[in-house]
C-alpha positions as CSV (number, residue, x, y, z in Angstrom):
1,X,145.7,133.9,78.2
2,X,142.6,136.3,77.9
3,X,140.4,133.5,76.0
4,X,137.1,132.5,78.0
5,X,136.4,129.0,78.1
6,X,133.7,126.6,77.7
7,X,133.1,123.6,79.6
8,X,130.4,120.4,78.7
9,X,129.4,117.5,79.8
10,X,128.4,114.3,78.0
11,X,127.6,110.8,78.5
12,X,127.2,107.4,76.7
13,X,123.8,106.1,75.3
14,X,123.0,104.0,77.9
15,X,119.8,105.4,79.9
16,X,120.9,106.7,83.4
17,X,118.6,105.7,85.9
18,X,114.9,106.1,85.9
19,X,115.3,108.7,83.2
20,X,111.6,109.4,82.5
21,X,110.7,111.3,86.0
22,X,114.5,111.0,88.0
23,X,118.0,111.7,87.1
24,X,119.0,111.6,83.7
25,X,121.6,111.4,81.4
26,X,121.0,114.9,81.0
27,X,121.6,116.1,84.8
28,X,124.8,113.4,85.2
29,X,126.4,115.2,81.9
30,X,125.3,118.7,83.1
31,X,126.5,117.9,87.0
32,X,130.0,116.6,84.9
33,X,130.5,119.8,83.2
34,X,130.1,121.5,87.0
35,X,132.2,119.3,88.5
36,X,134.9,120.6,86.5
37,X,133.9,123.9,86.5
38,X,134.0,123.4,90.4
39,X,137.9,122.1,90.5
40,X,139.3,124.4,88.1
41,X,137.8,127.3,89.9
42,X,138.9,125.9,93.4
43,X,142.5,125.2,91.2
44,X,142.9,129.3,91.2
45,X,140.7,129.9,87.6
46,X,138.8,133.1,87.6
47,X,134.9,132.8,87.0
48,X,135.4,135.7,84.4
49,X,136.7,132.3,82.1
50,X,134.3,130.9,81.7
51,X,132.2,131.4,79.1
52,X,129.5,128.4,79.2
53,X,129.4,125.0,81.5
54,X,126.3,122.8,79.6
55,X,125.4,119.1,79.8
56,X,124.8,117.7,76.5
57,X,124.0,113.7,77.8
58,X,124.1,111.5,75.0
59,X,123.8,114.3,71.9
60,X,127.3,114.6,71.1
61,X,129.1,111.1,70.8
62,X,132.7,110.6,70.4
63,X,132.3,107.7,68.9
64,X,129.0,107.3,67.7
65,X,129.5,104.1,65.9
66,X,129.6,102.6,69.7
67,X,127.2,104.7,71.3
68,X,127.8,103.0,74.7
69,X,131.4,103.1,74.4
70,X,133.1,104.0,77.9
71,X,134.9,107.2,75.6
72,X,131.6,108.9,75.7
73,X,131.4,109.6,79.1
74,X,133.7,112.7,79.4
75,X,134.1,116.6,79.5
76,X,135.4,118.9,77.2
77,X,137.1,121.6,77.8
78,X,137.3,124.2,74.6
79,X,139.3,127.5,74.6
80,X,136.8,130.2,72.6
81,X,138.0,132.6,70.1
82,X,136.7,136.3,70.6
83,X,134.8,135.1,67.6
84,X,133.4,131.6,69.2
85,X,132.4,134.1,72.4
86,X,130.4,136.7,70.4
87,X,128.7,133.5,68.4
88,X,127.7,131.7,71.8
89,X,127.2,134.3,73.4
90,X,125.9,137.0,72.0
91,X,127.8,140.8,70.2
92,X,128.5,142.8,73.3
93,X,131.0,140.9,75.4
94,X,133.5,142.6,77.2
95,X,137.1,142.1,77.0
96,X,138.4,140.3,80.0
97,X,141.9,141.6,80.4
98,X,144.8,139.7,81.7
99,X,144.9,142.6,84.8
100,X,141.4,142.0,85.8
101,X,141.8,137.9,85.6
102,X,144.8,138.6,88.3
103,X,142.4,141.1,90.2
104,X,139.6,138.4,90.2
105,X,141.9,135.5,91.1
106,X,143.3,137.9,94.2
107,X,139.8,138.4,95.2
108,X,139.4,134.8,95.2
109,X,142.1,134.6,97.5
110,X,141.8,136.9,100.0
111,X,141.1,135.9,103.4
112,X,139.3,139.3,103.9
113,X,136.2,138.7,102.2
């Protein structure tokens, strides 16, 4: 699959910490959306895949009726269209072939470098 991917982080309502002047919901959700970026990478993913890792804390609720609700603190994981890429990211955005993914992931790998 060719398709970039974009990763995010969220979190419940509940304030994280000393959220005025220390960590944040916003740093837990964006350090979420890294973690994952993190295993799927060290899983044999290419970096070329990725097409955006953000932390959205508490501004996108899966259920906001319960905004504390344990099923707001989780990643998502969203394959992008070619059309979702040039949207997020901007006209412009090279192709990633399925040839340079395998060259990237072999690069990866290679107890040379």
């Amino acid at each position: 699959m060719e398709n970039r991917i974009s990763l995010a982080g969220h979190t419940d309502a509940a304030p994280y910490g000393n959220s005025d002047r220390g960590y944040s919901n916003w740093e837990l959700s964006a350090d979420r959306a890294n973690a994952s970026r993190r295993e799927l990478v060290s899983a044999g993913m290419p970096d070329a895949k990725l097409g955006r890792v953000v932390g959205l804390a508490a501004s996108d609720l899966l259920e906001p009726d319960n905004p504390r609700a344990p099923a707001n603190r989780r990643i998502t994981i969203t394959v992008l269209t070619r059309e979702a890429e040039e949207r997020l990211m901007g006209k412009g955005i090279p192709t990633v072939t399925s040839t340079e993914l395998m060259e990237e992931k072999q690069e990866n790998v290679d107890p040379a470098r």
